[in-house]
C-alpha positions, 0 to 999 in steps of 0.5 A: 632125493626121495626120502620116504616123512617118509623118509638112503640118499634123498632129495627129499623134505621126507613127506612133508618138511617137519611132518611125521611120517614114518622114516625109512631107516637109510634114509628119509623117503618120499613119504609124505610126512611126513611127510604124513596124516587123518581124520577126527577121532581116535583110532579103534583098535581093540586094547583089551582092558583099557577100551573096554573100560572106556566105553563100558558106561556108553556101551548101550548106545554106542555106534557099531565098533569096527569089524572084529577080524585084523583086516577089517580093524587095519582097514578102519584104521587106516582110512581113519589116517587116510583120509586126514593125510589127504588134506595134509598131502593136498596142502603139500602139493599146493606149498610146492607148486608155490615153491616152483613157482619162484624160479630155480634160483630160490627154489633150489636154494630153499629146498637144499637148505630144507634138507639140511634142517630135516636130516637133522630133525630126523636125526635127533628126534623124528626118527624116534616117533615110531620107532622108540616113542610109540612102542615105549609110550604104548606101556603107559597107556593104561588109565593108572598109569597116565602121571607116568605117562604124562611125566616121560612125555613132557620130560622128553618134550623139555629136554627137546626144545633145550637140545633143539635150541642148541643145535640151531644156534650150533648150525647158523655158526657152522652153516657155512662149512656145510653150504659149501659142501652141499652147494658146491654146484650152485652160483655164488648169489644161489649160494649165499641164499641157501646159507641165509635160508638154512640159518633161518629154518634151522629154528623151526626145530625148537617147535618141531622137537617137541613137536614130534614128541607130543605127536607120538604121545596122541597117536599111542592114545590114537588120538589121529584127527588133529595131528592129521591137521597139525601137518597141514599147518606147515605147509600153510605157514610156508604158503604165507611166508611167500605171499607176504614175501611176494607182496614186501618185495625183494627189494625190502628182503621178501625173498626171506618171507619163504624161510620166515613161513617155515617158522611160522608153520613149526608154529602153526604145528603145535597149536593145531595140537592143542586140542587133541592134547586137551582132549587127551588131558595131557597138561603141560608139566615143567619137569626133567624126570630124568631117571622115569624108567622109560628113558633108558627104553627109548634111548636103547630102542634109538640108539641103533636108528640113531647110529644109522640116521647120522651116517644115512641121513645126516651124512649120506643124505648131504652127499646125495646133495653134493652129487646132485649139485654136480650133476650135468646141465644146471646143479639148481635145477636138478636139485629142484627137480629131484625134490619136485618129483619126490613131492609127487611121489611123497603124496601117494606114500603118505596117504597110503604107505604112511597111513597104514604103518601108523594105524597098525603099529599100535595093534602089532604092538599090542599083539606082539606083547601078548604073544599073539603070533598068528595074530600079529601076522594076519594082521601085518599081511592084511596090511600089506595087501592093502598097500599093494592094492593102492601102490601098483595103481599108483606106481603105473599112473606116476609112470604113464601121466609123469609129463602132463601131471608134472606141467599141470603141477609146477609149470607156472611162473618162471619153472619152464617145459624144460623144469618140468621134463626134468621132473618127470624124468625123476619121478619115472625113476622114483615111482618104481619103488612104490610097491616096495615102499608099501610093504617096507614101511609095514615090515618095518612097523611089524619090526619096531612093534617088535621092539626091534630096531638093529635089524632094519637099520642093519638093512639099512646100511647094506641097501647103501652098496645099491645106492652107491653102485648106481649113483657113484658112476651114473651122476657124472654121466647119465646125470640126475635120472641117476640120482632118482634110480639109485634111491628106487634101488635102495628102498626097494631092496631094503623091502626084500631084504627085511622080508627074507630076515622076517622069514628067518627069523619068525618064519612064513607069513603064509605069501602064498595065500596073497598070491590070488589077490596079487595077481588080480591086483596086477591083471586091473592094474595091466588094464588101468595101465593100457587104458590110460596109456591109449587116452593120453595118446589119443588125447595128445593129438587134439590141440584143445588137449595139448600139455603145453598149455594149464588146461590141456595138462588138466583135462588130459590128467583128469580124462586119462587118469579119472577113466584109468582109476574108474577102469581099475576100480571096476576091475577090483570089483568084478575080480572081487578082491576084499580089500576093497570092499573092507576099504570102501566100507570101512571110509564109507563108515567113517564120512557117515559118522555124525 
């Protein structure tokens, strides 16, 4: 259920139910949503002739700008995303330890209606964000054309809340037929409350339609602090929904307070983007130009991610469910810890793999319009560099410290040891994927800036043999770690597949010339490995560090992985690898900014 935003079968509410992060075409992936994102400001890449213009009467005092090479503009861009996609993913992290919190049988039902709602969400618009809105929105940028600009987004925004409110209407009819299927493993009472759930949350979509719509107009204008917030929002309106849930009672229907958070958070979403949209001059127009040129663009561009969302989202992604629900031992249970460890996963891919595909798609796309070749590939392996100099280190903590950060995280109320095993076991097998994940979400964005959007579906739908090869005979008998490793095997050869198509298609991008910094990054992350592996050992044997207690899971996540990440930090440094110089002083710079 890893479903990376962003994000194949997934068990998860892709990084960050409602949340914007870059989808995987088979399927959502831990992302984060993504979920996904960033700090107050916009973004400074480089338009030739429309930045230069905007700054032309401040040039005198303006600050600094960012480094002028693409690994210096990637790097600053990124952080800028970063940095708010931390809070957002914090947030997550707290909105699902609350969810834990409440015991398989409402935890389970929720996170299984969630998904519901989000395949369909992803299906008919949150797939589009980068994919066909971004690259479509980027052609009306230019000051003379914002009425154009202005028109084609609140067309899209209008037509979306009416198709939105149709669909959740359409569902809480149909829901039934597709309880049935995706919870066929469920008890009857854990049943009935996922129905009740998915009709309720099926109408946060009417706020997180145009939502999305509104997201990608800012970040084509990048305009990435107050969408970075937006984000958080829903994750706040679900922690609301349980505490008033809590504090009405069950008795007086507050298990429903959890459902009635997620309207509250879809809420809570366009609000927090009142302000960018205000600085943005973007008013609001009651239009339908349905004949504005670009519609028949984003409609061509969608059409194929279209196509392979019904099928890998909406049908495969429910199948996964089903699977998941008939695993050996509790079906809820397995649910719940699926999607639990694709919330840990999530975090890393949205502060990480989802920054860095939103900050450099609108650069790439730039570059891809003026025929700057060389460029645009300097550019997307500098990115690429960087996801790997996060997302190794990242892969091997998950791996080595699944146990404690999984106690630390969800071993509260009535989630036991047991729960938690479960979601370690899972997020061992997720965690593989994340260098992959990195450099899929880059070559996906390389893609889309491309305008180019059949050739990661096509990958799509062939990375679904991988899955079902290792899904179909393991659910049954090796169980739910099953379920986990098929979603690694999937994303993973979708990144290998889309590299060697790129290759073919638009020849080197010079990997040789990666090849020093990646062996590097892996000989630090060999030693953060060791390091961290014999604290948690050496830890495990002093009773004031046991995991099966809150404050034993804290220090020895704190000990081990705080000296395991200053241990890889010193070796980065000592092995001078420059993407995290460029890193360090592109975020230094930002927390600076007055």
């Amino acid at each position: 259920m890893a479903d990376y935003e962003a994000q194949h079968p997934t068990h998860a509410d892709t990084a960050a139910e409602g949340s914007p992060a870059p989808e995987h075409p088979s399927g959502p992936l831990p992302l984060i949503t993504v979920g996904a994102p960033a700090a107050e400001g916009e973004l400074p890449l480089p338009v030739e002739g429309v930045e230069e213009k905007r700054e032309t009467a401040s040039a005198a005092t303006a600050e600094p700008t960012a480094p002028s090479s693409p690994h210096g503009q990637v790097a600053r861009g990124a952080s800028l995303v970063m940095l708010g996609n931390l809070g957002s993913s914090i947030m997550g992290m707290v909105r699902q330890i609350v969810i834990a919190a409440l015991g398989k049988s409402v935890a389970g039902p929720f996170l299984a209606a969630s998904v519901s709602m989000q395949t369909f969400y992803d299906f008919v618009i949150n797939g589009s964000v980068d994919k066909a809105l971004i690259p479509t929105f980027s052609d009306y940028v230019a000051p003379e054309k914002r009425q154009e600009f202005r028109e084609l987004v609140f067309t899209l925004v209008n037509v979306v809340t009416l198709l939105m409110l149709l669909i959740a209407t359409g569902y809480a009819l149909l829901a039934p037929f597709f309880v049935n299927f995706i919870a066929q493993g469920y008890t009857g009472a854990e049943k009935t409350l996922t129905l009740h759930y998915s009709q309720i949350i099926f109408f946060s979509l009417v706020g997180l339609g145009p939502f999305s719509v509104l997201l990608a107009a800012l970040y084509t204008l990048r305009e990435f602090g107050w969408p970075a917030f937006a984000t958080a929002a829903f994750h706040i309106g679900i922690i609301i929904g349980v505490i008033v849930g809590a504090l009405v009672g069950e008795q007086h229907f507050g298990q429903y307070g959890i459902a009635c958070g997620v309207l509250l958070g879809a809420a809570g979403e366009i609000l927090l983007l009142l302000p960018g949209i205000r600085r943005q001059k973007l008013g609001y127009l009651f239009t339908f130009q349905l004949r504005h040129p670009g519609i028949p663009r984003i409609l061509k561009l969608y059409a194929p991610v279209a196509v392979s969302y019904f099928v890998l989202n909406v049908l495969l992604a429910n199948f996964d469910l089903h699977l998941a629900s008939l695993t050996p031992g509790d079906g809820a249970a397995n649910v719940t810890a699926l999607q639990n460890a694709t919330r840990l996963l999530q975090f890393p891919i949205g502060l990480v793999a989802s920054a860095l595909a939103f900050s450099i798609l609108p650069l790439l796309s730039v570059q891809a319009n003026a025929g700057e070749e060389e460029q645009f590939k300097e550019t997307l392996m500098a990115g690429i560099r960087l996801g790997l100099l996060v997302m190794i280190p990242a892969a091997l903590g998950l791996i080595i410290l699944r146990q404690p950060i999984c106690d630390l995280i969800y071993r509260h109320g009535r989630y036991t040891q047991h729960d938690t095993i479960l979601a370690a076991t899972a997020l061992q097998n997720y965690a593989y994927q994340l260098p992959f994940v990195a450099v899929d979400q880059l070559l996906m964005a390389a893609f889309f800036a491309r305008k180019n959007t059949i050739v990661p579906v096509a990958v799509g739908f062939i990375t679904i043999l991988g899955y079902l090869a290792v899904a179909l005979p393991g659910y049954s008998t090796i169980g739910m770690p099953a379920l986990a490793l098929a979603n690694t095997v999937q994303n993973s050869s979708h990144a290998l597949i889309l590299l060697l198509i790129w290759r073919v298609q638009h020849g080197s991008l010079h990997l040789r010339t990666t090849l020093p910094a990646l062996g590097k990054i892996l000989l630090a992350a060999a030693v953060m490995s060791l390091v961290a592996w014999l604290l948690q050992i050496g830890l495990g044997h002093l009773p004031f560090f046991s995991e099966a207690t809150t404050l034993g899971a804290l220090l020895t996540v704190v000990i081990a992985g705080g000296v395991a990440a200053a241990v890889y930090l010193a070796c980065i440094l000592i092995l001078r690898v420059e993407e995290i110089h460029l890193l360090t002083r592109a975020v230094m710079a930002k927390l600076g900014r007055k």
